[in-house]
N, C-alpha and C positions, 0 to 999 in steps of 0.2 A: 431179728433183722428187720428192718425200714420197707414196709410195701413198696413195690417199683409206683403204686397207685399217688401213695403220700408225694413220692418226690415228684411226681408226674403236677400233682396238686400245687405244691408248694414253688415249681418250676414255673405256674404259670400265673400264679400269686403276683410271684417279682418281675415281671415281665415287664411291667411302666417301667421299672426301675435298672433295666437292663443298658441302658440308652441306645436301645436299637443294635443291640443284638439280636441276631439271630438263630434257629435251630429250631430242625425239624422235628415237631414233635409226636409225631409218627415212630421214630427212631433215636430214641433219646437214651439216653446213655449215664451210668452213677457217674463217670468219668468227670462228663458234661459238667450234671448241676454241681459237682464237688469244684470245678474249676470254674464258673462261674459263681460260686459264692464267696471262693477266696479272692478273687475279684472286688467284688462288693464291698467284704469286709477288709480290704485292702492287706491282705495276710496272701504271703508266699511257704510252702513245707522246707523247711531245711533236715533235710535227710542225711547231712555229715557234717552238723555243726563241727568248727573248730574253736576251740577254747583259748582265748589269749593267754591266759596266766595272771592275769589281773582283779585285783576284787575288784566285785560290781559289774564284771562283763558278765551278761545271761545268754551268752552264746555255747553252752554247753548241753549235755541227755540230762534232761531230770531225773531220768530214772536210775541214771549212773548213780549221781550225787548222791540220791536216797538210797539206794541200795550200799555205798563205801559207806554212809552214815549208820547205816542199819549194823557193818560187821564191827565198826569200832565200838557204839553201843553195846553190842553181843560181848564183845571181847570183854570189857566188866564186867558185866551181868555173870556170864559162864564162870570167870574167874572167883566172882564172890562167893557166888552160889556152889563150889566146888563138884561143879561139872567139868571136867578136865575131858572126855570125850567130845563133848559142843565145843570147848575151848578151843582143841587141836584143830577140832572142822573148819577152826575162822582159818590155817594157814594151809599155803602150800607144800606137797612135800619137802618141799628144798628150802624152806623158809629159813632164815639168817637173823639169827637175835645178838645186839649186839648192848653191851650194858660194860659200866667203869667198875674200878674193885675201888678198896681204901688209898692205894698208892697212885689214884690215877691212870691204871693202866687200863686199856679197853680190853674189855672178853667178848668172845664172838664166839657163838654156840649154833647148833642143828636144833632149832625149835623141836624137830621130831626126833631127832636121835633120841635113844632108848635109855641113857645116863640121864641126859634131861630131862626125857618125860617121868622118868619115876621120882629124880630130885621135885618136879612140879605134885606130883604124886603127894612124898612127903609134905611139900607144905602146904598142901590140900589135907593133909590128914592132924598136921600141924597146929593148924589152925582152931580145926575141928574138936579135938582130943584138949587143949586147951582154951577155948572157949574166947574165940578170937571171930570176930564178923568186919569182916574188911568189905569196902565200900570204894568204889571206882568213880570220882563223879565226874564226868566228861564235863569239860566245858566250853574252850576257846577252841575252832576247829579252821586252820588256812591249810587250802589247798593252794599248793607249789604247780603241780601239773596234773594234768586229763587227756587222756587222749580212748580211746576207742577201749582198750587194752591195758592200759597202765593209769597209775595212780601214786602221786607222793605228797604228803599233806603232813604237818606237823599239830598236834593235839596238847591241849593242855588237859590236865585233869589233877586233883584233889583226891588224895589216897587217906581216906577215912580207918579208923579202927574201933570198934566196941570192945571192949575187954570184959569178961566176965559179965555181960548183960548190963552193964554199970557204969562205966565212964569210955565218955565217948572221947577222942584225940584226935586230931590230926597229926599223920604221919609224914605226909610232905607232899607237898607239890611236884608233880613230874610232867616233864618236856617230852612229849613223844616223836620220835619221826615214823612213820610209819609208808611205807609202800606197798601197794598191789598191783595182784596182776586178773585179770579177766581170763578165766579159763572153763569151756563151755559154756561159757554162760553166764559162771558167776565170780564175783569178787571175793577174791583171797588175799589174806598176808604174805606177802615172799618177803616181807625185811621190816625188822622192829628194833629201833635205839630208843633207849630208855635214857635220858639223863633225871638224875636225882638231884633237887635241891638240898636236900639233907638225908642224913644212911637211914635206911630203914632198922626197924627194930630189930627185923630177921634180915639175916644176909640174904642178897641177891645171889644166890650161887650157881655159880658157871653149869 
């Protein structure tokens, strides 16, 4: 923590440069020199930024930003690495996955139900057993909306595969949409579509 002595010092450092302000400095206060330097440096605190929806508007948390960027990254990493407990940590209970079959038709699944997670299970074990190193490369990331609490952003990424230590492939490109929710504190998945440019090797199974 900052001596009261420093800011006492530094308080009266910039005082030419106050243009005649004033303040008692008998009775000086963090308050004080914190509002008069945002003064100086011509900076106001925004304490609930609101977020247009726009790219290139920087009226949003940074620390939101970097943290949703932090779970999408996680969410490849855990999947490749076949950490399927870290992986489930990225959603929320109620999370809603939703992906196409061969005929077009959408499936909508319970991220956590217990059919799913052990199908995930299997092709975690799938992979493994046949010598399969699959690779998530995040790349193009728009967020749609921000607010405090919530989160919808659509992701690109490049679905890599090594086979047998030996040749490498691309498996296809996929469109993510992805939404969160802020809960305690932290950013979670509550809803994931997947569209696929082309079928994967292995089925996507419901």
């Amino acid at each position: 923590m900052i001596p009261r002595e420093l800011f006492l010092s530094f308080t009266i450092f910039l005082a030419p440069l106050l243009h005649g302000q004033q303040f008692d400095l008998n009775n000086i206060k963090i308050d004080d020199v914190k509002n008069v330097l945002q003064g100086v440096l011509g900076k106001t605190e925004k304490t609930n930024p609101k977020w247009s929806g726009s790219p290139g508007d920087p009226n949003f948390k940074i620390a939101d930003r970097i943290a949703i960027k932090d779970v999408i990254d996680a969410y490849g990493i855990y999947w490749d690495t076949n950490d399927l407990d870290s992986y489930l940590s990225l959603f929320t209970d109620d999370a809603v996955g939703e992906s196409y079959n061969d005929k077009g038709e959408k499936i909508t699944v319970r991220i956590k139900d217990k059919r799913k997670m052990l199908k995930s299970m299997e092709r975690m074990d799938y992979f493994e057993s046949n010598g399969i190193q699959r690779r998530h490369m995040m790349c193009n990331t728009l967020m749609l909306e921000l607010s405090e609490s919530f989160a919808h952003l659509m992701q690109y990424t490049i679905l890599l595969t090594t086979n047998k230590n030996s040749k490498v492939e691309i498996v296809t490109p996929i469109f993510y949409h992805f939404k969160l929710k802020k809960t305690e504190g932290i950013w979670k998945i509550s809803y994931r579509l997947i569209n696929l440019d082309a079928p994967l090797d292995l089925k996507l199974m419901p």
